[in-house]
LUMLO-819276 format. One line per field, with one value per atom (N, C-alpha, C): residue number from 1; residue in one letter; x negated, y negated, z negated. Coordinates in Angstrom, 1 decimal, always signed. Atoms other than C-alpha are relative to their C-alpha. Example, Ala and Ser with C-alpha at 12.3 -4.5 7.8 and 13.67 -1.06 7.14 Angstrom:
2
nr: [1, 1, 1, 2, 2, 2]
rest: [a, a, a, s, s, s]
X: [-0.9, -12.3, -0.9, +0.9, -13.7, +0.8]
Y: [+1.2, +4.5, -1.2, +1.1, +1.1, -1.1]
Z: [+0.0, -7.8, +0.0, +0.0, -7.1, -0.8]
***
This chain:
128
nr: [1, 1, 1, 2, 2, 2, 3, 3, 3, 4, 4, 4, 5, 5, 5, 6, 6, 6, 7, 7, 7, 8, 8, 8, 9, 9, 9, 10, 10, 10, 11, 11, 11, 12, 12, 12, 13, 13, 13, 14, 14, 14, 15, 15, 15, 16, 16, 16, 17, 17, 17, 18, 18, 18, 19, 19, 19, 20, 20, 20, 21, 21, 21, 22, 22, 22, 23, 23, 23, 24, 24, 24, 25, 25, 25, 26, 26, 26, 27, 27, 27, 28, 28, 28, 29, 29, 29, 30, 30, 30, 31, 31, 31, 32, 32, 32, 33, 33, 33, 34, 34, 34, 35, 35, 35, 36, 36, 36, 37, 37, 37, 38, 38, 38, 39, 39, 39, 40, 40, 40, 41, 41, 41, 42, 42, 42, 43, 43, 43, 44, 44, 44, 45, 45, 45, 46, 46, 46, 47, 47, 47, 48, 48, 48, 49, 49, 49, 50, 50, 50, 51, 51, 51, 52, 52, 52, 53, 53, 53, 54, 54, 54, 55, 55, 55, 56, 56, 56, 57, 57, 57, 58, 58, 58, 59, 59, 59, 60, 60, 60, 61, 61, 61, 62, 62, 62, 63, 63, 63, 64, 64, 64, 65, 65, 65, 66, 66, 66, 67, 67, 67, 68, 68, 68, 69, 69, 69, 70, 70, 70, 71, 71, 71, 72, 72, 72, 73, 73, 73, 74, 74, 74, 75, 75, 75, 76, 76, 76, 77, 77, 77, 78, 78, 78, 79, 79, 79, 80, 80, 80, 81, 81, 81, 82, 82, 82, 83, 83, 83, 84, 84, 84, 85, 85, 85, 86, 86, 86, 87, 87, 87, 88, 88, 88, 89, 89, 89, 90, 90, 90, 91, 91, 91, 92, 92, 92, 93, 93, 93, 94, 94, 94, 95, 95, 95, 96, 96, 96, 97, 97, 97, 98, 98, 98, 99, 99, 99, 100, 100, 100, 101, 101, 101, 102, 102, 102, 103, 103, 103, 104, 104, 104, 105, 105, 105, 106, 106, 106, 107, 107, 107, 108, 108, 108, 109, 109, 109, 110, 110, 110, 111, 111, 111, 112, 112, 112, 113, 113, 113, 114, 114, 114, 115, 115, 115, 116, 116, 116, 117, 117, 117, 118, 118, 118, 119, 119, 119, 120, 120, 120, 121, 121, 121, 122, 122, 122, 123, 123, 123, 124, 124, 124, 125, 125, 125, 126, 126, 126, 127, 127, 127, 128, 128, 128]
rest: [x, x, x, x, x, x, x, x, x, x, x, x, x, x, x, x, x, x, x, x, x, x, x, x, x, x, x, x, x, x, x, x, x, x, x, x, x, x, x, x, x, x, x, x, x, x, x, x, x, x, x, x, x, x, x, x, x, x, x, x, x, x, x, x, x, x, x, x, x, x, x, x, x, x, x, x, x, x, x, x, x, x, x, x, x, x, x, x, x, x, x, x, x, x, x, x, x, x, x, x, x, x, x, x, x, x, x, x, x, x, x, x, x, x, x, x, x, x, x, x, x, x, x, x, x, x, x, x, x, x, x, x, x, x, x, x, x, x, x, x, x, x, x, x, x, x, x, x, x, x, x, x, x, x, x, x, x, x, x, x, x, x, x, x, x, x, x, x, x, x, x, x, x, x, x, x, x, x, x, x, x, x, x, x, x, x, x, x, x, x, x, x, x, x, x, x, x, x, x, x, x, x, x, x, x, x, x, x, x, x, x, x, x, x, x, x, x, x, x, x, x, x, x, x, x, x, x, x, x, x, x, x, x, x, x, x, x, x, x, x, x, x, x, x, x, x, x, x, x, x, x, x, x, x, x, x, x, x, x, x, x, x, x, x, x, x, x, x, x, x, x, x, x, x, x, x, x, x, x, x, x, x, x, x, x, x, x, x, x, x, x, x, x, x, x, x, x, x, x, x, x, x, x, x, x, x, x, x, x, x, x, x, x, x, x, x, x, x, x, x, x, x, x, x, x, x, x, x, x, x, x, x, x, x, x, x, x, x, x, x, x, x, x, x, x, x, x, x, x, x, x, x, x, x, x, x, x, x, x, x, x, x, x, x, x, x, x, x, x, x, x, x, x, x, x, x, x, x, x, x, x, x, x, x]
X: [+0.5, +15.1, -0.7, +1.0, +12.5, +0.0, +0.3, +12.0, -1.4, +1.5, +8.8, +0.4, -0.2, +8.7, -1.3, +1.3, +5.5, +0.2, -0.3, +5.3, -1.6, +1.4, +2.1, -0.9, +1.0, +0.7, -0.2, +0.0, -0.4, -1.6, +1.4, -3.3, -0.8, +0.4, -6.1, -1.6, +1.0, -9.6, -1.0, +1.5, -13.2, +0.3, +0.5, -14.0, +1.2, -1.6, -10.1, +0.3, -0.9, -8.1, +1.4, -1.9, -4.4, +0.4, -0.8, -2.6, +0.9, -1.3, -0.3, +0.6, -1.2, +2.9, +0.5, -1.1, +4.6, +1.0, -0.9, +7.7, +1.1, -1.2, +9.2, +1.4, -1.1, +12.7, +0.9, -0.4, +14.4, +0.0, +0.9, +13.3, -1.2, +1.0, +10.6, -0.7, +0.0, +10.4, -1.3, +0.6, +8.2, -1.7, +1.1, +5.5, -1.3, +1.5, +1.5, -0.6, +1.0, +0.1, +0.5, -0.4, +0.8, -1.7, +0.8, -1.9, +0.3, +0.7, -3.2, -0.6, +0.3, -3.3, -0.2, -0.1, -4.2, -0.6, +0.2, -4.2, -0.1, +0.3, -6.1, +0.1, -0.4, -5.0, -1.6, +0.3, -6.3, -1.0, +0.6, -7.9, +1.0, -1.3, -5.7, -0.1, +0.3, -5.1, -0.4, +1.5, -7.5, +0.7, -0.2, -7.5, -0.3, +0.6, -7.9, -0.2, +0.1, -7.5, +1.6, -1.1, -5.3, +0.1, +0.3, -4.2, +1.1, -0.7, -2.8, +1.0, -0.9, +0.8, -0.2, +0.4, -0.5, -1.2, +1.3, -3.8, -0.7, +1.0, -5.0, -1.1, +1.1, -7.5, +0.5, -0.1, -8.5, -0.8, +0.5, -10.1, +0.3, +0.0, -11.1, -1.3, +1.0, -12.9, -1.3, +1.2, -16.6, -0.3, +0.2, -16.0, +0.6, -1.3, -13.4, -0.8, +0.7, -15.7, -0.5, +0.8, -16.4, +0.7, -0.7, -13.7, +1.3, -1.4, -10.8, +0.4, -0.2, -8.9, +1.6, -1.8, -5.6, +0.5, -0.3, -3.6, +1.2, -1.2, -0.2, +0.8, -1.0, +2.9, +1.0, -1.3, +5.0, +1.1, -1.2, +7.6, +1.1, -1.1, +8.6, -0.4, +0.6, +7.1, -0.7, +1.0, +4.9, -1.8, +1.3, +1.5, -0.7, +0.7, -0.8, -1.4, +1.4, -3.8, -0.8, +1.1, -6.1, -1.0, +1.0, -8.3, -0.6, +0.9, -10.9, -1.6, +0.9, -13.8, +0.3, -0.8, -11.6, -1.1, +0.7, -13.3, +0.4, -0.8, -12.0, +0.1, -0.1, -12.7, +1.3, -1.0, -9.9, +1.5, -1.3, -7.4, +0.8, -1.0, -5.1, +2.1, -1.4, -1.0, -0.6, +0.5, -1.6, +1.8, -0.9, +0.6, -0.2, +0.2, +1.6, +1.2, -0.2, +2.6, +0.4, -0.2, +3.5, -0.2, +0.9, +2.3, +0.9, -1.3, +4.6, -1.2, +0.7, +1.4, -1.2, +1.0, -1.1, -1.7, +1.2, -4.7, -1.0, +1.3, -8.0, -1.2, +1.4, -10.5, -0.1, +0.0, -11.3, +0.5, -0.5, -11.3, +1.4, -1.8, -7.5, +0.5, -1.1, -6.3, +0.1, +0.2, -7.4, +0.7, -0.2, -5.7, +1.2, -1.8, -1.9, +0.8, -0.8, -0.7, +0.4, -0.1, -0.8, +0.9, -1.2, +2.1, +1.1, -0.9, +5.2, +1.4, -0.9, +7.0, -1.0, +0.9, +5.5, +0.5, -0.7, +6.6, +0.0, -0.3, +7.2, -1.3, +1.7, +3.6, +0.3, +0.1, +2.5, -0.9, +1.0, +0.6, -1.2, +1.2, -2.8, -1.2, +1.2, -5.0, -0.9, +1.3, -8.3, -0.9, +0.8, -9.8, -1.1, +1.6, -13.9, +0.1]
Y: [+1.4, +19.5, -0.5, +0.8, +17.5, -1.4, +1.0, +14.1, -0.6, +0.4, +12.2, -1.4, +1.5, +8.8, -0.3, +0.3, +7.1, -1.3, +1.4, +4.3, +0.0, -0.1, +2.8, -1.4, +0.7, +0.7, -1.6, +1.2, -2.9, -0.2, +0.7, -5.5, -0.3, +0.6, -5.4, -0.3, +0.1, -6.5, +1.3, -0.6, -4.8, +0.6, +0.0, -2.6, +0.7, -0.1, -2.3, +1.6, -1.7, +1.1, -0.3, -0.3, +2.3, +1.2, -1.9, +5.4, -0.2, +0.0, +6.2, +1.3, -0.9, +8.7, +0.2, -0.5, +10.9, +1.0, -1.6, +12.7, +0.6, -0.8, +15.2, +0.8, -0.1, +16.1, +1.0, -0.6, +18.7, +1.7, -1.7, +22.1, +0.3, +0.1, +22.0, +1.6, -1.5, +26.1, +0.5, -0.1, +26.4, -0.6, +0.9, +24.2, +0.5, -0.1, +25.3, -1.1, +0.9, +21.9, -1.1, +1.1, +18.6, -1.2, +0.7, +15.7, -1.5, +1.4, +12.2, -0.1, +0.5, +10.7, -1.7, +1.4, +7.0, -0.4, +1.0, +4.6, -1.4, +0.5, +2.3, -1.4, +0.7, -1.1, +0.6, +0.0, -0.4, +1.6, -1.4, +3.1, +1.2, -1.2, +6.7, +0.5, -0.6, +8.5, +1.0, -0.4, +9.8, +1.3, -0.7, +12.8, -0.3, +0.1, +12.0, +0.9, -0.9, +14.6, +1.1, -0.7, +17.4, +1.2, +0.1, +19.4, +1.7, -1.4, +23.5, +0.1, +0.1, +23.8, +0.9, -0.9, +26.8, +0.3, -0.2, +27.4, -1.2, +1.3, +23.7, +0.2, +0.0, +23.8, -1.2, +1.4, +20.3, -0.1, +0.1, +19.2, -1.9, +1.4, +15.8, -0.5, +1.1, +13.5, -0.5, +0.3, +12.5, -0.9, +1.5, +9.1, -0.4, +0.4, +9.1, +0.9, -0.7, +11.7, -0.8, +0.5, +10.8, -1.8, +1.3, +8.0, -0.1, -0.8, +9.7, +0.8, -1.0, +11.8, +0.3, -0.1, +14.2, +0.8, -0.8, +15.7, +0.3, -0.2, +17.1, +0.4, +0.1, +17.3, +1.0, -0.8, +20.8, -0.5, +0.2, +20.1, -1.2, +1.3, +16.8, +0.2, +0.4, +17.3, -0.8, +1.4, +14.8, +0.2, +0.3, +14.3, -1.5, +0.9, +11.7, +0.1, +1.0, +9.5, -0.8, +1.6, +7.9, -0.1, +1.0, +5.5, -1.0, +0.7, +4.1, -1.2, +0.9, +1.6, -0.1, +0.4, +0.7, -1.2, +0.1, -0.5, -0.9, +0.5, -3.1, +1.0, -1.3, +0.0, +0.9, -0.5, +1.2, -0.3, +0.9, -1.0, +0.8, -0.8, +1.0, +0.4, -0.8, +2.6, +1.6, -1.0, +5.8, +1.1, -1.0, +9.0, +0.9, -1.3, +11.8, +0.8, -1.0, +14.9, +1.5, -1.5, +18.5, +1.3, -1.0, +21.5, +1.5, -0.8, +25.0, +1.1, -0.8, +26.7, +0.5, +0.4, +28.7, -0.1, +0.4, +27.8, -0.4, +0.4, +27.5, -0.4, +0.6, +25.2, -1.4, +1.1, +21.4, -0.2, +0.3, +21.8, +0.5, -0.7, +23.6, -1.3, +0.6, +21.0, -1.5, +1.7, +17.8, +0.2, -0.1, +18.7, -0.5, +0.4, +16.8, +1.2, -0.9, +19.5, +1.2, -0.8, +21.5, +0.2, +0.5, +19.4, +0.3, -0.1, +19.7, -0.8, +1.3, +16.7, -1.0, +1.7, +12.9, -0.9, +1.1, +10.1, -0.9, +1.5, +6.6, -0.8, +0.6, +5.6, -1.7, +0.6, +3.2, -1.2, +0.8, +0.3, -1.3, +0.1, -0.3, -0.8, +1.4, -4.0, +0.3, +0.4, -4.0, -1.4, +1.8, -7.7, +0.3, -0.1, -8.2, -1.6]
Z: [-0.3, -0.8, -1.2, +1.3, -2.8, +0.4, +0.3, -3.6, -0.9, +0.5, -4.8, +0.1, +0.3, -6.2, -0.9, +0.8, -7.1, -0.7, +0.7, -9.5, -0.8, +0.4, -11.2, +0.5, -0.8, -8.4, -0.7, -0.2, -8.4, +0.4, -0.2, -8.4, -1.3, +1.0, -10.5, +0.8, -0.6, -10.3, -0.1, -0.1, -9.5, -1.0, +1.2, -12.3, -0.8, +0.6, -13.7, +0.4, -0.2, -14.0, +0.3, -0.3, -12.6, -0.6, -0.1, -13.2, +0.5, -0.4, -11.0, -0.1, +0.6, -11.6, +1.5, -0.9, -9.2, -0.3, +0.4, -9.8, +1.0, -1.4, -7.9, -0.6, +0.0, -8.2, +0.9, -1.0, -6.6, -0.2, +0.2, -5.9, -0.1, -0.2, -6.7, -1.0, +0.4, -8.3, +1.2, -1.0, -5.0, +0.3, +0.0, -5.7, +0.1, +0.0, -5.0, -0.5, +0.3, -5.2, +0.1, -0.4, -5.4, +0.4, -0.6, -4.2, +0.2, -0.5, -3.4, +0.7, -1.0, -0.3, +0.1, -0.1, +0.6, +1.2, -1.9, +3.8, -0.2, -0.3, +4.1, +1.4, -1.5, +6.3, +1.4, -0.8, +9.8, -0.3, -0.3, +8.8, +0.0, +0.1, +8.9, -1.5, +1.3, +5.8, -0.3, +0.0, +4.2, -1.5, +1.1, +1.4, -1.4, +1.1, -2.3, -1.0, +1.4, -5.1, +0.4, +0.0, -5.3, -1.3, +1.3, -8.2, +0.2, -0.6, -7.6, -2.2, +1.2, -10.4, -0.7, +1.0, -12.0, -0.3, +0.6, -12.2, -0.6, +0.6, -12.8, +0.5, -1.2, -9.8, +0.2, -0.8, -8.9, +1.0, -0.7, -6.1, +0.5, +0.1, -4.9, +1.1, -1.0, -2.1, -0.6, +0.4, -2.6, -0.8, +1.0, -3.4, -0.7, +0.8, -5.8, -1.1, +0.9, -7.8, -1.5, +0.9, -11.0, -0.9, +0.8, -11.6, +0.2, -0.2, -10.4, -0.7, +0.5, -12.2, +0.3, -0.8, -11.0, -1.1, +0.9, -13.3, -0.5, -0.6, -14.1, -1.4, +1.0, -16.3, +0.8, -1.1, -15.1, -0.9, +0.7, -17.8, +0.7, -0.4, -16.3, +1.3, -1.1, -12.8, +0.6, +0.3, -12.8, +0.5, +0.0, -11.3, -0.5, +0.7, -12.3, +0.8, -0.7, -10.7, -0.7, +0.9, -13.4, +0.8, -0.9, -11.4, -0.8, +1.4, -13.7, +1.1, -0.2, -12.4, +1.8, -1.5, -9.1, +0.5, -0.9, -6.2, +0.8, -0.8, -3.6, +1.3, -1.5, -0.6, -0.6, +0.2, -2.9, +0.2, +0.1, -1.9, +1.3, -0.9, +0.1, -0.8, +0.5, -0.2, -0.2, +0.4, -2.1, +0.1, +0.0, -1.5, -0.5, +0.6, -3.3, +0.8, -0.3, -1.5, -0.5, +0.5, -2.4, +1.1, -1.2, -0.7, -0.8, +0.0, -0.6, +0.4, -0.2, +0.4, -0.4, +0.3, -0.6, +0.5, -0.9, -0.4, -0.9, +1.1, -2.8, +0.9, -0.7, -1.0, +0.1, -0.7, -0.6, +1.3, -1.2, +2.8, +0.5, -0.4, +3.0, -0.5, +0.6, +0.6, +0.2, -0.9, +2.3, +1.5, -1.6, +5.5, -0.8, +0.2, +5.9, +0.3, -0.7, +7.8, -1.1, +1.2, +4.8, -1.2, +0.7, +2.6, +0.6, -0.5, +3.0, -0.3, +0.4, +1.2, -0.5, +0.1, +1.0, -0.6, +1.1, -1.5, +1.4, -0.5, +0.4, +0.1, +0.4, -1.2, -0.5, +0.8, -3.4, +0.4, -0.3, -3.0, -0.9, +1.2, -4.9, +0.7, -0.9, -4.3, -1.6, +1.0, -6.0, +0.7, -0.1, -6.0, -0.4, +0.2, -5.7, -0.8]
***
């Protein structure tokens, strides 16, 4: 059994940075990838970055390119989301997941069906 607990979130303005922290707990001996998800009110959730526990293969959504960053701590289990010139279209609950499978592609690692443990999610307001 695994556990995932995100911490990090809040409200900042336009322009502003977050990091947010996910740690998994558990069994996590099994691990391929962990990831960033986020849902936006009234849209479905969407794929953000994902980040493979041994090789350090990232991968990441178009529009997060370039001011996103995913990245990972195996010692403590720990992923990580630095979010640098935040957006109000970024205002969503952001999830971090874990994935048990494997898979080297954007398009594999954006799929949900793909994870196989989900944090609770976090919830991240960017002000215009």
């Amino acid at each position: 059994q695994v556990r995932l607990v995100e911490s990090g979130g809040g409200l900042v303005q336009a322009g502003g940075s977050l990091r947010l922290s996910c740690a998994a707990s558990g069994r996590t001996f099994s691990t391929y990838a962990m990831a960033w998800f986020r849902q936006a009110p009234g849209k479905e959730r969407e794929f953000v970055a994902a980040i493979t526990w041994s090789a350090v293969t990232t991968y990441s959504t178009d529009s997060v390119k370039g001011r996103f960053t995913i990245s990972s701590d195996n010692d403590k289990n720990t992923v990580y989301l630095q979010m640098d010139n935040l957006k109000p279209e970024d205002t969503a609950v952001y999830y971090c997941a874990i994935s048990r499978r494997a898979g080297g592609s954007n398009y594999y690692r954006r799929t949900e069906s793909v994870y196989d443990y989900w944090g609770q999610g976090i919830q991240v307001t960017v002000s215009s």
